[in-house]
Every structure is written in structure tokens, then in C-alpha cells.
C-alpha positions as CSV (number, residue, x, y, z in Angstrom):
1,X,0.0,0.0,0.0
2,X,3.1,2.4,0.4
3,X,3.9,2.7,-2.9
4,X,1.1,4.5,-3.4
5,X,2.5,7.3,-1.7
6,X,5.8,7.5,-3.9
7,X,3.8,8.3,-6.9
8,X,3.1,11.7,-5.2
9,X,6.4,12.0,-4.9
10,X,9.9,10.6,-6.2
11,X,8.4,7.6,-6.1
12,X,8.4,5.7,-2.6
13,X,4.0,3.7,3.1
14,X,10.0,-5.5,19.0
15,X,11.9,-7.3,20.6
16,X,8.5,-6.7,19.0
17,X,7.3,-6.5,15.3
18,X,5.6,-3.7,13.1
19,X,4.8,-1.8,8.8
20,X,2.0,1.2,5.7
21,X,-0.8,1.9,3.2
22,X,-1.9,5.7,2.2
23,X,-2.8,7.5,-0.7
24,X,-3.5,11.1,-2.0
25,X,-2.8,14.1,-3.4
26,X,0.2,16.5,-2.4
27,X,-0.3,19.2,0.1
28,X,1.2,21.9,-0.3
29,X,1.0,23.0,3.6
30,X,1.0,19.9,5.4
31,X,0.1,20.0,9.7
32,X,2.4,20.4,12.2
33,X,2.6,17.5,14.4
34,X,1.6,18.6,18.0
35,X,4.5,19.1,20.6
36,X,6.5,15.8,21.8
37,X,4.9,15.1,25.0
38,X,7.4,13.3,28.4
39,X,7.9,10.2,27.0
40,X,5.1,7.3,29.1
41,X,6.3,5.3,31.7
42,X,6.5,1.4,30.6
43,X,3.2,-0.3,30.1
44,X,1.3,-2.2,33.1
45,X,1.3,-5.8,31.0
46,X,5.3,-5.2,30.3
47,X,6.6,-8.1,31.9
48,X,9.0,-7.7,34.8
49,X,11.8,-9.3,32.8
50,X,11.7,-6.6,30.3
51,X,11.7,-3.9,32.9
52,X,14.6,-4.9,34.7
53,X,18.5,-5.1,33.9
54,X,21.0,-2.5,32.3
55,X,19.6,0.8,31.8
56,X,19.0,1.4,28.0
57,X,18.5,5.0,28.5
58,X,22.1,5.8,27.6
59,X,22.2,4.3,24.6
60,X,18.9,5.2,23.5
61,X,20.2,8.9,23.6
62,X,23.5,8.3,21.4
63,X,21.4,6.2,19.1
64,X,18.6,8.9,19.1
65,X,21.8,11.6,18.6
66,X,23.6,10.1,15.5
67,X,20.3,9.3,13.5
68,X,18.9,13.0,14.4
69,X,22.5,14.6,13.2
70,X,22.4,14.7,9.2
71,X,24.6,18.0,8.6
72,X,27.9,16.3,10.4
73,X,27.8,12.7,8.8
74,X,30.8,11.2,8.1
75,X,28.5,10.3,4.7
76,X,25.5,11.5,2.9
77,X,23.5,11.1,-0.2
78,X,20.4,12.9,-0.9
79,X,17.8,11.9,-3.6
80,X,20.2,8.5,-4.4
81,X,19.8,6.4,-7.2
82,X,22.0,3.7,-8.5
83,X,24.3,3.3,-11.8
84,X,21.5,2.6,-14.0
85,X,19.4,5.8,-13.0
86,X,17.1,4.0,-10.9
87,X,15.9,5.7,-7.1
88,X,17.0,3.7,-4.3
89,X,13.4,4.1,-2.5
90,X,13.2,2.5,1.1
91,X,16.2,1.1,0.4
92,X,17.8,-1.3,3.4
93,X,21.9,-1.7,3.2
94,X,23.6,-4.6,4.9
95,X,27.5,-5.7,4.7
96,X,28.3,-7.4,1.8
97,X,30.5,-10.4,2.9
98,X,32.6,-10.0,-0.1
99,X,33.7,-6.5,1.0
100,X,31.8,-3.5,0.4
101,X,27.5,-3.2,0.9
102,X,24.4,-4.4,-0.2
103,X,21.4,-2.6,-0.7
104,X,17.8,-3.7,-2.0
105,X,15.4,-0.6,-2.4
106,X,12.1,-0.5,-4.8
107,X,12.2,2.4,-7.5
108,X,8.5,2.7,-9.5
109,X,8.8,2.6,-13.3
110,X,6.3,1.9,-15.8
111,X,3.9,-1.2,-14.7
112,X,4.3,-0.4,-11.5
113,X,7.5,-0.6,-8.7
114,X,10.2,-3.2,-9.4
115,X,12.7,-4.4,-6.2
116,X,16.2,-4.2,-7.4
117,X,19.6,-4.7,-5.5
118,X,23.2,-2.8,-6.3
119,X,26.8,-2.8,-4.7
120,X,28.7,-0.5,-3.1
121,X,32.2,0.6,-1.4
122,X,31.5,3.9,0.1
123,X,27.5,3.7,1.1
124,X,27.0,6.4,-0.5
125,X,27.5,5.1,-4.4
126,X,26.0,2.4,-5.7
127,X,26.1,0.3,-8.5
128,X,23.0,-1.6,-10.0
129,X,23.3,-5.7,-10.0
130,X,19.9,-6.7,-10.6
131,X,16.3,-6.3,-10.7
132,X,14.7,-8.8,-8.4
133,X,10.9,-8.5,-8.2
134,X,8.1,-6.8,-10.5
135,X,5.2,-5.3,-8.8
136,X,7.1,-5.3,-5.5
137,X,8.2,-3.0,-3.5
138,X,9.4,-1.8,0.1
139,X,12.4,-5.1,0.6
140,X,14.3,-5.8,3.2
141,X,17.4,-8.1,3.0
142,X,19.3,-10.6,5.4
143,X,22.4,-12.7,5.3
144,X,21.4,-16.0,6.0
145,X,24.6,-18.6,6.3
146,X,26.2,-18.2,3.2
147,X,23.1,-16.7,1.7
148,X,20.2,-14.2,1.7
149,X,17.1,-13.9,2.2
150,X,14.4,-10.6,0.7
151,X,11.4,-9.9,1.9
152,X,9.2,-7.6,0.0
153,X,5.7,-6.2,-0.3
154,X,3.9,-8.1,-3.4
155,X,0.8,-7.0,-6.0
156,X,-1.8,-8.6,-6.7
157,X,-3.4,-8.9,-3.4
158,X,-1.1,-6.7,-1.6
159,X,1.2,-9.6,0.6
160,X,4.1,-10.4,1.7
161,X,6.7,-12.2,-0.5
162,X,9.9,-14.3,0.3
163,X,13.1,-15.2,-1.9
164,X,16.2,-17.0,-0.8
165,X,19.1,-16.8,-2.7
166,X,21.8,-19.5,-1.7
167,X,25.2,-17.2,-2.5
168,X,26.2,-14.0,-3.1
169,X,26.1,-14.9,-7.0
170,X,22.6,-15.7,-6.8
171,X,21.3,-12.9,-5.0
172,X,23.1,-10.3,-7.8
173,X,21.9,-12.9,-10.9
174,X,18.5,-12.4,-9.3
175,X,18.6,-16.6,-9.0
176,X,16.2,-17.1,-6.0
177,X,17.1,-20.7,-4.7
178,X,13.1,-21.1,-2.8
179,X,10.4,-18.8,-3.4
180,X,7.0,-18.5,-1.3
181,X,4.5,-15.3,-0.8
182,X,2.3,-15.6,2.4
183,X,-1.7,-15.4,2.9
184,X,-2.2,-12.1,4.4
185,X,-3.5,-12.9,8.4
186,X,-4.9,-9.6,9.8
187,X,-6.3,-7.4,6.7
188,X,-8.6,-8.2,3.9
189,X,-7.1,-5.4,2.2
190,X,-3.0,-4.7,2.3
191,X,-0.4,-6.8,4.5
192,X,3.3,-5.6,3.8
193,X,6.4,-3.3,4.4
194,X,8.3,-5.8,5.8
195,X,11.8,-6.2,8.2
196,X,13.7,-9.2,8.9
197,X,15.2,-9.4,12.7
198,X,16.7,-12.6,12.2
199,X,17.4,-15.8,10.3
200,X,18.0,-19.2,11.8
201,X,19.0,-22.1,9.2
202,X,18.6,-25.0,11.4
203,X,20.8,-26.1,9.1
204,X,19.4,-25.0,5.8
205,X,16.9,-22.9,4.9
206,X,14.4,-26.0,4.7
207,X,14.5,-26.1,8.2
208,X,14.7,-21.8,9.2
209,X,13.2,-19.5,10.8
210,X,12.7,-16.4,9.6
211,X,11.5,-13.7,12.2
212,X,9.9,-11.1,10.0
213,X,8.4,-7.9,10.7
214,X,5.3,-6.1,9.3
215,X,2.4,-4.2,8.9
216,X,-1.1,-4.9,8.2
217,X,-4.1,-2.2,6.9
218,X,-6.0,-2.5,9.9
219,X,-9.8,-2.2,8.9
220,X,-9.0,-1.2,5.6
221,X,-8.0,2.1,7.2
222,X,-4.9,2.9,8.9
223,X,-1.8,0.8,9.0
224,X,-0.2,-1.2,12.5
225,X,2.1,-3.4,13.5
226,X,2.1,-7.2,13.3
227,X,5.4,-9.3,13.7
228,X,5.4,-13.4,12.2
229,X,8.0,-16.2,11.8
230,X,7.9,-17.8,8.4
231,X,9.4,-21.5,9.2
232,X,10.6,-23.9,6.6
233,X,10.2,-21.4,4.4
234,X,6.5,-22.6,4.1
235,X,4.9,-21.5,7.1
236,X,3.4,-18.6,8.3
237,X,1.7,-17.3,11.6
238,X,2.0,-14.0,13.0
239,X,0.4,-11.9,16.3
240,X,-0.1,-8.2,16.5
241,X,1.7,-5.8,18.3
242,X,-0.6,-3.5,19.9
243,X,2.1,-2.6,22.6
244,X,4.4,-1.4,19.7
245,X,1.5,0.7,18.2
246,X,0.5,2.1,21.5
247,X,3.9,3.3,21.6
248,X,3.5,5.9,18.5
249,X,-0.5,6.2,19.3
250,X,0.7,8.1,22.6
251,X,2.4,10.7,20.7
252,X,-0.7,11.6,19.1
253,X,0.3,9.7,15.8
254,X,-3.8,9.6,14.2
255,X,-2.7,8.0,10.9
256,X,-0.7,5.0,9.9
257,X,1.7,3.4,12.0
258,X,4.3,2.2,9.1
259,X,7.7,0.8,8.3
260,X,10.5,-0.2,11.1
261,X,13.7,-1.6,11.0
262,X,15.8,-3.1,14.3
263,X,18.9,-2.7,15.4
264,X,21.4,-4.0,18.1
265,X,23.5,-0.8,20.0
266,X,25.8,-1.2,22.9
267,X,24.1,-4.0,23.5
268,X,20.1,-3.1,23.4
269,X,17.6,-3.5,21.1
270,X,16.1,-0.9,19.7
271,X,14.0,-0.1,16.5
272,X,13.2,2.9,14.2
273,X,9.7,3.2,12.7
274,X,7.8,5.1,11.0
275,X,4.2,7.0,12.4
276,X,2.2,9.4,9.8
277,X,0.8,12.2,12.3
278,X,-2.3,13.2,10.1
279,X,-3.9,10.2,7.9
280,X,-3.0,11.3,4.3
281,X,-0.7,13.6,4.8
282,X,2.3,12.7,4.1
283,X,4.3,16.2,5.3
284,X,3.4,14.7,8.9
285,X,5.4,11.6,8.6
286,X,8.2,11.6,11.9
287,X,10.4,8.5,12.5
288,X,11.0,7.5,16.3
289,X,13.2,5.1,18.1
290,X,11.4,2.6,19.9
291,X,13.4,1.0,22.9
292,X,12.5,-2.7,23.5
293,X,13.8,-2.4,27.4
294,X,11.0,0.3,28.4
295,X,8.5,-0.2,26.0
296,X,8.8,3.7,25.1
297,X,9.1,5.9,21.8
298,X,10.7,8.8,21.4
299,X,10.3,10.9,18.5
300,X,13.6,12.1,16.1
301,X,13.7,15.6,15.3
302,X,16.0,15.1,11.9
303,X,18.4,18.0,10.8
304,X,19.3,17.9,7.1
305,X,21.3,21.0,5.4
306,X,18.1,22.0,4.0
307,X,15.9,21.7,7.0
308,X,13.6,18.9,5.7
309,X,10.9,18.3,8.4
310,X,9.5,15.1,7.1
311,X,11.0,11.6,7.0
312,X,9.6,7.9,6.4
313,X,10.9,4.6,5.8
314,X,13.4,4.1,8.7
315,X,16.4,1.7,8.1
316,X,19.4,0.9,10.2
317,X,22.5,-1.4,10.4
318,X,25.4,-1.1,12.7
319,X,28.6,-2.2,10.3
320,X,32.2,-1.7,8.9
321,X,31.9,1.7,7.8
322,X,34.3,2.1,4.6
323,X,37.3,3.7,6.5
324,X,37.2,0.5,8.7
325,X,36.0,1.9,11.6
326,X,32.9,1.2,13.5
327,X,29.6,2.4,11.7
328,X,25.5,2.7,12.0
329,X,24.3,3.6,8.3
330,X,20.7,5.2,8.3
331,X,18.0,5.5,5.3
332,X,15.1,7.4,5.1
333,X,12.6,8.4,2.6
334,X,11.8,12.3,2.4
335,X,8.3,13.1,0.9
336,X,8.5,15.9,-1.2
337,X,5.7,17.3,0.8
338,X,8.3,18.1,3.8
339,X,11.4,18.2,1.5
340,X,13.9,21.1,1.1
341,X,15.1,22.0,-2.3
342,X,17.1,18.8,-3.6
343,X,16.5,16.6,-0.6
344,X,13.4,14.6,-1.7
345,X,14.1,11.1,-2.2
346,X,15.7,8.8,-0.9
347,X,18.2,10.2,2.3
348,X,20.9,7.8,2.8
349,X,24.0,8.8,5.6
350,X,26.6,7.3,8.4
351,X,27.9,8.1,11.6
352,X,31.2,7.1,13.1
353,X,30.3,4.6,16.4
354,X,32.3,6.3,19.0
355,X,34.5,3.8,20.9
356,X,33.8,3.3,24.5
């Protein structure tokens, strides 16, 4: 259902799961969200063993301070695309075991958005390797022994979609080793934007787990969060996670509740998702870090050069940076509806890990 939304503009909608489905017209004033309240106090039916141990507050605050800081990246791209022209929209990066990065990302082209995946050495420029899916669009990506597995949003019948590709040869020749798209479990209308948090090959992928990620269009009318394990690459059950939506809701998010991505830091996990202020307007789209310890959200205030003020599509990966020091690489999609001149597009920068 996200898609839709990147025709308006370039083209791009924990330990819990989450996802995104909108459409309309461009406005050319878009709301103000209202002012970021305290952030709540963890939830009664948070179980005592998530509420106690290390303090993740600390690390919350770096993590929330090197996704927030765009002007002093140690790398940026605005409005990328890849070698062969195409925009890199929602695009997810991961290390690419043969040196360098990988990145799978969704550009819209005539018949509708395609899923493609490109190489790179610098994160910053990439170069195209293949086109992976047709009618497909928001992918995630995830090493998986000496493989990979995508995940991706899949028309007709707006579902989710899985492809393993057993090497590194595969996944750039677009040779998917297994293939299976899952019944949607929540919606009647849209199930999709998916992330992977992990992959277990138990030993092979016959016999896997995949822990996946998603949303689903709840009523036909507002996008939340759902997380699923796909096992044996055939089945597929999944709960929702009302607790992760309630999260954004206390913010005063009224719209969708969208795509997420996880991520590991100083030892915490985290995630960054997406939540659309006003349903339909896509100038009120915030991201906002989501800290598994606490069961709180708090919202990123994003500072580009330009002074974009809205942002969707959260990705993250802590990795090698190309320097050979220690890295978290962010993406974002910025809506031309809250973009500066020559930022809309896809946002794609890195920070420098500080050691400790």
C-alpha cells in the first residue's frame, strides 16, 4: 500500500514487530505535528523481565543523537539512485561479505515498482546488479549462512513475499534458490512493508526461521504493527503488536503506524519506525526510536542541510563503515511534501560509532 505514496512523490508507506498503506494528493501545507509530550512510563502488561537489567536510557540517547544529526555525517547522499538511474526508495543496506555493501530498495517505473539490488564501497555510491521482483516494493534483506534472504511487499493482493538466494552470486543474478509469498493474516485489504530481525538455518533454509516484521491495513484504514515467523520457508503465523502501536499512538500519531527496522546498540535492542501524524498527509510523517527495554518511543527531530521536516521509511545497520572503523548507516525516505530543495528522495547517511 506504500507505494502509493511514492507516486506523489519521487516515487516511494520488538523485541517486538511492526509496517504502511496511504494515498493522496500533495499538500502543499502539510500540519504540524503537535508538541512531543514526556515520553510514558512502561506499560502495566510489560513483563517484569523486560523492565529490569541495564539501563538502556544511555544508549537510547547516542542512538537517538547520531540518527537525528544529518549536517555532520561522516557520509551523505540525498535523492540517491544507483548506476542505472534507478531511485533507491526505502532502500535497506547490509554488509556485503565480499567487501563493500548491499542494498535492496524499490524504484517505481512503468507497470508499477520493481525491487532491485546494487553494490557499493563507500555507502554512498551504488552500483546496479539486478532487478529482483516486478510489482514489488518496500524489501528488506538478510544474510542467511552463506546466503540471503528478501522480503518484500507483493501486487496482486497486496502480501508479503519471500526469496532465498543461496550465494552472493545468486542474489546479484536475481537466482532465487526457494520462493513463497504468504496469505495475508490480519487485513482483507493490504499486509506488507516488511523487516527481517533474524534468520536461523537450522541447518538449511528447509528447516529456518525467519522472524519477520510487518504491517497490516488495519480495517481497511490505517496501517499497524504485526510481527510473524515464516518456518521452513512454508509457514506462516504471526500476532499483533498492539504494545508497539500504542507506543507511537501516545504521541498523538492519528494516521498509519508504518515501516520499522531493528537494530542491536551497545548492546540493546532498539527499533526505528515510521508514524504518519495526520492520515493522508504525508508532510506529517516523523520517524521515532522505539526502545525494547522500556516499551517507550521517542520521536527524532532530523536536521538535514536544508531543513527537511519530514521523514519515512526508517532503516538501520550497525557495520564496517568504509574507513574500517565502527559504523550505523541510516536511510530514510523524504516526501517531497516536507522536503527542502534537492533533498526529496531517498536520504541515505553514516555516523562514526564512538569507541567506549
Amino acid at each position: 500500500m506504500r507505494r502509493h505514496r511514492r507516486l506523489l512523490v519521487l516515487l516511494p508507506c520488538a523485541l517486538l514487530g511492526w509496517g504502511c498503506s496511504a494515498a493522496g494528493n500533495a499538500s502543499p501545507a502539510p500540519r504540524a505535528p503537535a508538541p512531543a509530550p514526556t515520553a510514558p512510563a512502561p506499560t502495566a502488561s510489560w513483563s517484569a523481565a523486560h523492565r529490569i537489567g541495564p539501563p538502556s536510557d544511555g544508549p537510547r540517547a547516542e542512538l537517538r543523537s547520531l540518527a537525528e544529526d544529518v549536517v555532520t555525517a561522516a557520509g551523505r547522499g540525498y535523492d540517491s539512485h544507483d548506476s542505472a538511474g534507478r531511485s533507491m526508495d526505502t532502500a535497506k543496506i547490509i554488509a556485503d561479505p565480499a567487501g563493500g555493501y548491499l542494498a535492496v530498495f524499490h524504484t517505481t517505473l512503468p507497470g508499477g515498482p520493481r525491487v532491485s539490488v546494487a553494490t557499493s564501497a563507500d555507502l554512498i555510491h551504488w552500483t546496479h546488479a539486478a532487478e529482483l521482483g516486478v510489482r514489488a516494493s518496500q524489501p528488506s534483506i538478510a544474510a542467511a549462512g552463506g546466503g540471503f534472504v528478501v522480503a518484500w511487499e507483493q501486487e496482486p493482493s497486496n502480501h508479503l513475499a519471500f526469496r532465498y538466494y543461496r550465494d552472493r552470486a545468486a542474489l546479484l543474478s536475481a537466482a532465487a534458490t526457494r520462493t513463497t509469498d504468504v496469505p495475508r493474516t490480519f487485513s482483507d485489504c493490504a499486509e506488507g512493508t516488511p523487516n527481517i530481525y533474524s534468520v536461523t538455518l537450522s541447518p538449511d533454509i528447509d528447516h529456518s526461521t525467519i522472524d519477520t516484521g510487518a504491517h497490516y491495513f488495519a480495517n481497511c484504514d490505517v496501517d499497524r504493527q504485526q510481527r510473524g515467523q515464516l518456518t521452513n520457508f512454508r509457514t506462516w503465523r504471526a500476532t499483533k503488536q498492539d504494545l508497539a502501536d500504542n507506543a507511537l499512538l501516545y504521541w498523538g500519531v492519528k494516521g498509519n503506524i508504518g515501516d520499522r527496522d531493528a537494530v542491536q546498540f551497545r548492546g540493546f535492542p532498539y527499533a526505528l519506525v515510521e508514524g504518519q501524524y495526520v492520515k493522508g498527509d504525508f508532510g506529517s510523517w516523523r520517524p521515532f526510536v522505539y526502545d525494547h527495554q522500556t516499551g517507550n518511543a521517542d520521536r527524532l527531530t532530523i536536521r538535514t542541510n536544508g531543513g527537511s521536516t519530514a521523514f519515512a521509511n526508517p532503516s538501520v545497520t550497525v557495520l564496517t563503515g568504509p574507513d574500517g572503523r565502527p559504523a550505523i548507516v541510516f536511510s530514510l525516505f523524504v516526501p517531497s511534501q516536507g522536503a527542502a530543495r534537492g533533498e526529496a528522495g531517498q536520504l541515505i547517511y553514516y555516523q562514526h560509532i564512538p569507541a567506549r
